[in-house]
N, C-alpha and C positions, 0 to 999 in steps of 0.2 A: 458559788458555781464557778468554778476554773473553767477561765478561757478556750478557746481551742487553742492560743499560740502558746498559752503554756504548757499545755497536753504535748502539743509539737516539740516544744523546750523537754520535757520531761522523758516522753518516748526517746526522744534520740540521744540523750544523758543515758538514758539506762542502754539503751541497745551499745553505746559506746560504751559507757563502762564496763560493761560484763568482759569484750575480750579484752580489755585496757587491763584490767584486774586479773585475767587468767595470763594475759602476758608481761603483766609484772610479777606474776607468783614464776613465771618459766624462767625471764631472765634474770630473777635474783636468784633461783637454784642455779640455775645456769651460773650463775657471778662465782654464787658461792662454790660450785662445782671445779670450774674451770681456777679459779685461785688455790684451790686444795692440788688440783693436779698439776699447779705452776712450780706450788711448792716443795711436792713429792717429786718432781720433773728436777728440782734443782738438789733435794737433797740427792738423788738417786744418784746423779753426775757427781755430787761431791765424794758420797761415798765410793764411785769408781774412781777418783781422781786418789782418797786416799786410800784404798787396798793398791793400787797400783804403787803408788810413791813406798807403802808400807814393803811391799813384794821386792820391790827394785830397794830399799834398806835390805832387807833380809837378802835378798842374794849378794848384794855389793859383803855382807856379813860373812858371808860362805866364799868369796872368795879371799878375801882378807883369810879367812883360818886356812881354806887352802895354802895359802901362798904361806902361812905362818909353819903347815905342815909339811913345806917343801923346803923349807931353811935348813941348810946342815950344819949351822950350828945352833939352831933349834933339836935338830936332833942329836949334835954331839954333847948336848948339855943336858939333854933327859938321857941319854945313854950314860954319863958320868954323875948323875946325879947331883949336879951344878943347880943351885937352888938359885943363887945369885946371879948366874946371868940368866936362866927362865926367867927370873922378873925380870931383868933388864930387855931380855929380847921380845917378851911380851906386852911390857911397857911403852913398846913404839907404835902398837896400833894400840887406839883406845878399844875399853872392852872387851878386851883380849883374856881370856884365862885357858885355862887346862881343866879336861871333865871332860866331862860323858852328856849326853844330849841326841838329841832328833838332830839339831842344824851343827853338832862337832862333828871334825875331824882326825881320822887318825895317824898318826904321826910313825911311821913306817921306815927301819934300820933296818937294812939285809934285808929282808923280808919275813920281818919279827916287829908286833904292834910294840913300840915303847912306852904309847900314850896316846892321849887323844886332847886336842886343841880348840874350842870355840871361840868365834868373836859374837857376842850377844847385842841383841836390840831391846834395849830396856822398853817397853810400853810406858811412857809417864807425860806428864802434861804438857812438859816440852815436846814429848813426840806428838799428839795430838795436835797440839796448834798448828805444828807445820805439817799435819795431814788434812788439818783440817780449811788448808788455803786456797780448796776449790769451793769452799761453800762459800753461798751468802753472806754479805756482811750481817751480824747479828747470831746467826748461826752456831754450834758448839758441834762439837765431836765425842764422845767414851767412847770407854772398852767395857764391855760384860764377859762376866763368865759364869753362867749357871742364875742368870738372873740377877746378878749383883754387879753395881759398879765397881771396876777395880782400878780406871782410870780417868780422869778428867771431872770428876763427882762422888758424891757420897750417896749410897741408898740403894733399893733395886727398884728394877726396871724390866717388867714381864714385856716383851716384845717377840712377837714369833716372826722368823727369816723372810726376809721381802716383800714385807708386808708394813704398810705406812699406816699410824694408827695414833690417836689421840694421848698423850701418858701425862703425866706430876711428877716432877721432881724439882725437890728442895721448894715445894710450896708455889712452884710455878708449872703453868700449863705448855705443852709442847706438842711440834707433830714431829711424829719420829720415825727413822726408817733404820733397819738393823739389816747388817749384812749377814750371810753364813757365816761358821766357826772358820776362822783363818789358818793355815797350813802351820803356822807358827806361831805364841806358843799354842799349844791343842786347847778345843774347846773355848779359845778365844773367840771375839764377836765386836765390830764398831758399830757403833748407834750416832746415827745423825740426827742432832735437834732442833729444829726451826719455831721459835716462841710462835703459841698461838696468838699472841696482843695482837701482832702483825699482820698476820692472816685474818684476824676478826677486824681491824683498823681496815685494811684493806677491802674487806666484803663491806661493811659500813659504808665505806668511803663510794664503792658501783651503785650499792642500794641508792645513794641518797643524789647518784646522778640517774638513777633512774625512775626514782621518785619525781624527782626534778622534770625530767620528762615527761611521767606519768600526769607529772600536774600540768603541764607547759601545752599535755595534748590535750587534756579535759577544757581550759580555760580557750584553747581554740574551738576546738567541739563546740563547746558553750557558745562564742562567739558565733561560727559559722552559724550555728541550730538557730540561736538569735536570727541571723540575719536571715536565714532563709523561712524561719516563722516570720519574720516581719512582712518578707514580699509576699507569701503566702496569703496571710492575713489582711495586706494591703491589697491583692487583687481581689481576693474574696469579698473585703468592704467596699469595695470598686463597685464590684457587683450587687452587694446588698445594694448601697445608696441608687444606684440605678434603676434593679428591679422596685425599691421604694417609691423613686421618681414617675415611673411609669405607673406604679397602685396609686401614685395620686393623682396622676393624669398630664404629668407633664411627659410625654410620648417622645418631645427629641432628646430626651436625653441619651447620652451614650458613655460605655465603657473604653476609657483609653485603652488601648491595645498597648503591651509593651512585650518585645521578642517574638519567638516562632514558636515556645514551647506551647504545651497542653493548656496552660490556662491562659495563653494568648489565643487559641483557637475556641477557646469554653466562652473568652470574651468575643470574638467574632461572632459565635454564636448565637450568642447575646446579642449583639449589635444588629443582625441580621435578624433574628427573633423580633425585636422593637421595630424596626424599620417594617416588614412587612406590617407588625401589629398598628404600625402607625400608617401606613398605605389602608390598610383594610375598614382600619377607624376610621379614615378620610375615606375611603368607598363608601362606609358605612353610612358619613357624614352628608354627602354630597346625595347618596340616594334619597337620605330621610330629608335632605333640602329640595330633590327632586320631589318627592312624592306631597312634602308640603308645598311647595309653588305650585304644582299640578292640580292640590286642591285648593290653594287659593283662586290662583287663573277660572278655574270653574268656577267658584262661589261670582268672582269678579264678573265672570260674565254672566252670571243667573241675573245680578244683582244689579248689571252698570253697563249701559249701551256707550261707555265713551271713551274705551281702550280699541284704538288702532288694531293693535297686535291681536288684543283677544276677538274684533271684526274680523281681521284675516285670518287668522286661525281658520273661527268657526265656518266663515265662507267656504275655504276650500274643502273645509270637513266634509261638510255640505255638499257642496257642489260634486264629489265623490260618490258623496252617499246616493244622492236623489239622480245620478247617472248611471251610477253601477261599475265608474269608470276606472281603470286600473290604478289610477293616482292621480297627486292632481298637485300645483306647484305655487305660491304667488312668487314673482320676479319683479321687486321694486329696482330703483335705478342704481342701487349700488350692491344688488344681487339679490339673493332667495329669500323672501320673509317668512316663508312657512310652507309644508308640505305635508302631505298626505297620500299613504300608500307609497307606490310604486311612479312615479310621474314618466322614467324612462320605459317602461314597458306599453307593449299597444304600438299598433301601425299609425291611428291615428289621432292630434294633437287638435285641439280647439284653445283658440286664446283670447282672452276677453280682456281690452284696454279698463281700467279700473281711474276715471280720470271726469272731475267735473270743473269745469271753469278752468282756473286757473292751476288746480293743483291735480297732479299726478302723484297717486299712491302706487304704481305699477301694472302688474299683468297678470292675469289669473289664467294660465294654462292646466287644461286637462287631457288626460291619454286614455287611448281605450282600443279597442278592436274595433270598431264603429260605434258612431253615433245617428242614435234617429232625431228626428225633428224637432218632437216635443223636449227629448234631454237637452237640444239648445238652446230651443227655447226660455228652458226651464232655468237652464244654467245662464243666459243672458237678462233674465228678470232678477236670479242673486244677487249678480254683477252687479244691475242698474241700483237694486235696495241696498246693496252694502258702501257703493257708495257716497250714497246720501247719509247713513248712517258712520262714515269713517271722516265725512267732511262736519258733519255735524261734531264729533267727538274732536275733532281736529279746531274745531273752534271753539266749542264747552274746554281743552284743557285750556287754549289760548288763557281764554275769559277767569279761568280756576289758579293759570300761574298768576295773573296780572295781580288778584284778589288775594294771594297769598304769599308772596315774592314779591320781596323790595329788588325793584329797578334795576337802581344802581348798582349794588352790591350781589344781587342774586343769590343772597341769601333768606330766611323767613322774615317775615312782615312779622308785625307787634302781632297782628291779628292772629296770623298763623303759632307765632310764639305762646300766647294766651290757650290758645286750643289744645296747642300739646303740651303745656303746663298744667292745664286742667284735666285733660287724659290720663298725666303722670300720676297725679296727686292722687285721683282714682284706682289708679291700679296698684301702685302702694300702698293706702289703706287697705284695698282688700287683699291680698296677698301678704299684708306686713313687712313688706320694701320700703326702702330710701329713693329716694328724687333729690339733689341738689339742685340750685338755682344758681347762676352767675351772670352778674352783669356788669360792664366793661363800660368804662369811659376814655376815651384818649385826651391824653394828659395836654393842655395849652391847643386846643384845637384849632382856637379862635385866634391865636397869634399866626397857625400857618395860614386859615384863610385872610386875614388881613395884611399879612406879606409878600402872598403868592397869590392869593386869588381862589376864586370858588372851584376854578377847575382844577387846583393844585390840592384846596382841599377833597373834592372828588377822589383824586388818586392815594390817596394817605386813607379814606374809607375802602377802598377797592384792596388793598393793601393790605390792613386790618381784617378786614374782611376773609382775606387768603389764606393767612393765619392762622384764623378762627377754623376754616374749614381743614386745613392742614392737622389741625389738634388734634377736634373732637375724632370721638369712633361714628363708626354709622348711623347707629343706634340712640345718639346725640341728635341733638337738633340748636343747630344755629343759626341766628339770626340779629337782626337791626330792630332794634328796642326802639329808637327813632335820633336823628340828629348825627351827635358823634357818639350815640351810647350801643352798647350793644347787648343781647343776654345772649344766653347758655341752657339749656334743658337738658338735665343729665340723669336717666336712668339710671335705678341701680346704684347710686353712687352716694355715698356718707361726703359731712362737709369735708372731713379733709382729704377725701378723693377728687372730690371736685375745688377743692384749694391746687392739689399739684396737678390737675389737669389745667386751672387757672394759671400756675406757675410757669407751665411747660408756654402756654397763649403766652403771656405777659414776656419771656425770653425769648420768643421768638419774633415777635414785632419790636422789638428793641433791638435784635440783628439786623433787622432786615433793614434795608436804605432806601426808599420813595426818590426817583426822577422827578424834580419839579420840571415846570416850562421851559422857567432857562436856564438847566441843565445840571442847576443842583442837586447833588444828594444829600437827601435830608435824615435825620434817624428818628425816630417820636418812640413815645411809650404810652401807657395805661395804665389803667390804676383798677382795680379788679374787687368786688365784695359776692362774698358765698353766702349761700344759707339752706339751709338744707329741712327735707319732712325728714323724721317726725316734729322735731324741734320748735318748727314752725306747721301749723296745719291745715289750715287755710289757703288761698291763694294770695289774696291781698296781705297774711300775717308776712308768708315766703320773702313774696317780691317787697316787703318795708324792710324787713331783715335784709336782705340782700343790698337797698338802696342804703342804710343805714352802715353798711361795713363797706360798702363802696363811699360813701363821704367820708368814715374813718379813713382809710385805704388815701381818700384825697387829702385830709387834714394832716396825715403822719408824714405826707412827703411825697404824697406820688409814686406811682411806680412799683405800685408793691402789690400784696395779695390778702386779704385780713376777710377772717371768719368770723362774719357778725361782727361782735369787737373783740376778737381775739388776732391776733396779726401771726403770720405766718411769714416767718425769716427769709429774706431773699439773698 
């Protein structure tokens, strides 16, 4: 299955090559175009360079015979039939003879033709060359006449007038440009040849810089397409791992934003998407935490006359109810402990002191549009039974922390620890959960109190104790196993969860520094054993396991954390 960033790779390789490929078929026509017309551009010049030179020979020709037909003793010597000095006096311009021709002259006594005089321009390869000194280096020059060379080569040569065209001669290939038939002699023609090696060396030579290019742009293309498939890809996995994060239920997770473009805004989106979903799950949270405390608080007070809170509550529920009154408020001494209805509505207010002996739980006001007799009555007899009922519950918890809270440390009692070890172990088997167990000794306890004293060891358990409560989650339960020991009740929790919950306790009371008496800071440590249900299943199996990795835990050196007897690296 191809990725999508190679699909990305792929799509924009083709949409790039298509015009890379039609604009390299243009500007190699184009190379090859424009070097053919460079070419034909240079013979064309040549060939005007030599008709011109050729023109300017044949005239400079025609005056030479003129002048030879204005000599009078040119003419006294064809008029006496002087054979000897006609050559002699023709002999001083080269090329000079006597005849008949297109480019002679006639040679004119009294005004009677005696003769007629030319100076010729032989066409031959010495003329050629040096007609041929506007072309290109490489370059050649002939003459045709009637399709055949008659100078500068052997062979014929079909070429029609002004017109540049591909020809062979002598087994080599040429471009060739032919001029019209020349004034002189008739029917004459120059043909200009430029090798085609040159011209094909030449197109070769732009091809393969444009190849060059062709390839130099692909391999950026490629590059770029790379690079912008990668960011592509890289935000869109941004966003997968994200929306993954939140299907698993980790809600803060968020998408880095990077820039202002569209997938910077798709990730805002996002971001904003989760954050509400994570507001609404926490609404959602808090309601279903409402709606459960709201039915516990009820069950609490079906069930148990010795919650405070749930006495006031239902007082002024009550006292509401059985008035009729607009609302109704308790106002304990550090403000409003509960209400009910409307308390600010209503002309008028009743308020009932809530206070027996020594203790003041506050003020029960109610509001209402008037009240009769008996509603105060009624509402004053609440007052008096609630309480006797909130000073009774005020002493039942007294009695219920004393019985389940060590003192000193204000943490649970063995007794309390036992009870919610036994709870644990219960609710794990049925449900098929873990419960670990930990229990804590501090290391050399008996050296601080014999050097400091019993109230210095007091402060070192106070300490420990801090710790412990700092650790655990709520849902834990900590407490004073009894002396310098302590344990752990940890729902929920396999032994080696409750090993690095042990680890996190055991590093933490090892920072920390105890103020002795006088004024020392002291540093102590613990030595920690786990053990965990299923493993152990009983209670007494638990807590021997657990006593058992804590004396390992002691015997390995102190200071550490060991599972049953497996040791867990500090």
């Amino acid at each position: 299955m191809w990725s999508f960033k190679l699909k990305l790779v792929l799509w924009f390789a083709l949409l790039a090559l298509l015009p890379l490929a039609v604009a390299f078929y243009g500007y190699d026509t184009l190379s090859k175009r424009s070097e053919t017309r460079r070419v034909d551009a240079g013979l064309e010049a040549g060939l005007r360079g030599a008709v011109a030179t050729y023109g300017a020979r044949l005239d400079a020709a025609a005056r030479s015979a003129q002048d030879l037909a204005a000599d009078p003793a040119l003419q006294r010597a064809l008029r006496g039939g002087d054979r000897r000095s006609i050559r002699r006096i023709l002999g001083r311009v080269p090329r000079a003879h006597l005849g008949g021709g297109s480019a002679s002259v006639s040679v004119v006594d009294r005004g009677r033709v005696i003769g007629r005089v030319a100076v010729s321009v032989p066409l031959d390869g010495q003329l050629l060359r040096a007609l041929a000194g506007g072309l290109p280096d490489g370059d050649r020059l002939v003459a045709v006449r009637d399709g055949r060379i008659v100078a500068g080569g052997r062979g014929a040569l079909a070429l029609p007038p002004g017109q540049s065209a591909r020809v062979e001669l002598e087994g080599t290939e040429y471009r060739g440009l032919r001029t019209a038939a020349l004034r002189e002699p008739p029917g004459l023609a120059l043909v200009a040849l430029a090798p085609q090696r040159g011209i094909d060396a030449a197109v070769r030579t732009s091809e393969r810089r444009i190849l060059t290019a062709l390839i130099a742009s692909l391999v950026l293309i490629g590059i770029v397409t790379y690079l912008l498939g990668r960011s592509i890809t890289g935000t869109l996995r941004r966003l997968s791992d994200a929306a993954n994060a939140i299907a698993s239920g980790r809600l803060g997770e968020r998408v880095e934003v990077r820039g202002n473009d569209e997938f910077a805004g798709l990730g805002e989106a996002f971001n904003r998407m989760a954050a509400q979903l994570e507001l609404r799950l926490d609404e959602l949270e808090r309601e279903r935490t409402r709606v459960r405390d709201a039915a516990v608080r009820f069950g609490e007070a079906l069930v148990a006359t010795h919650d405070p809170t749930q006495l006031i509550r239902i007082i002024v529920e009550s006292a509401v109810e059985a008035t009729g009154a607009a609302g109704g408020v308790v106002l304990g001494p550090h403000g409003e402990l509960a209400r009910a209805g409307d308390p600010d509505a209503g002309s008028e207010r009743l308020a009932f002191p809530l206070r027996v002996g020594t203790s003041d739980f506050g003020m029960l006001v109610i509001a209402s549009e008037n009240f009769e007799a008996d509603q105060v009555e009624t509402v004053a007899s609440l007052a008096a039974q609630v309480v006797v009922a909130l000073e009774n519950a005020r002493l039942h918890r007294m009695v219920e922390r004393q019985a389940m809270v060590d003192s000193l440390t204000g943490l649970a009692n063995r007794r309390s620890l036992e009870e919610s070890l036994r709870s644990e172990l219960a609710r794990a088997a049925r449900f098929s959960d873990t419960v670990s167990v930990v229990l804590a000794d501090l290391d050399d306890f008996k050296q601080v109190n014999d050097r400091y004293g019993h109230a210095a060891g007091d402060e070192v358990l106070k300490a420990f104790a801090s710790a412990l409560r700092r650790t655990v989650r709520e849902s834990d339960v900590a407490g004073r196993w009894g002396g310098e020991e302590f344990a752990l009740v940890l729902p929920g929790t396999d032994a080696p969860g409750g090993a690095r919950l042990a680890e996190r306790a055991r590093a933490a009371i090892e920072a920390s520094r105890v103020e002795m008496p006088n004024g020392d800071l002291i540093s102590v440590t613990a030595s920690f054993g786990v053990a965990a249900y299923p493993e152990s299943r009983e209670i007494g199996e638990i807590l021997e396991a657990a006593d058992s990795a804590l004396y390992a835990a002691k015997g390995g050196g102190k200071n550490r954390v060991m599972i049953a007897t497996e040791p867990i690296t500090t």
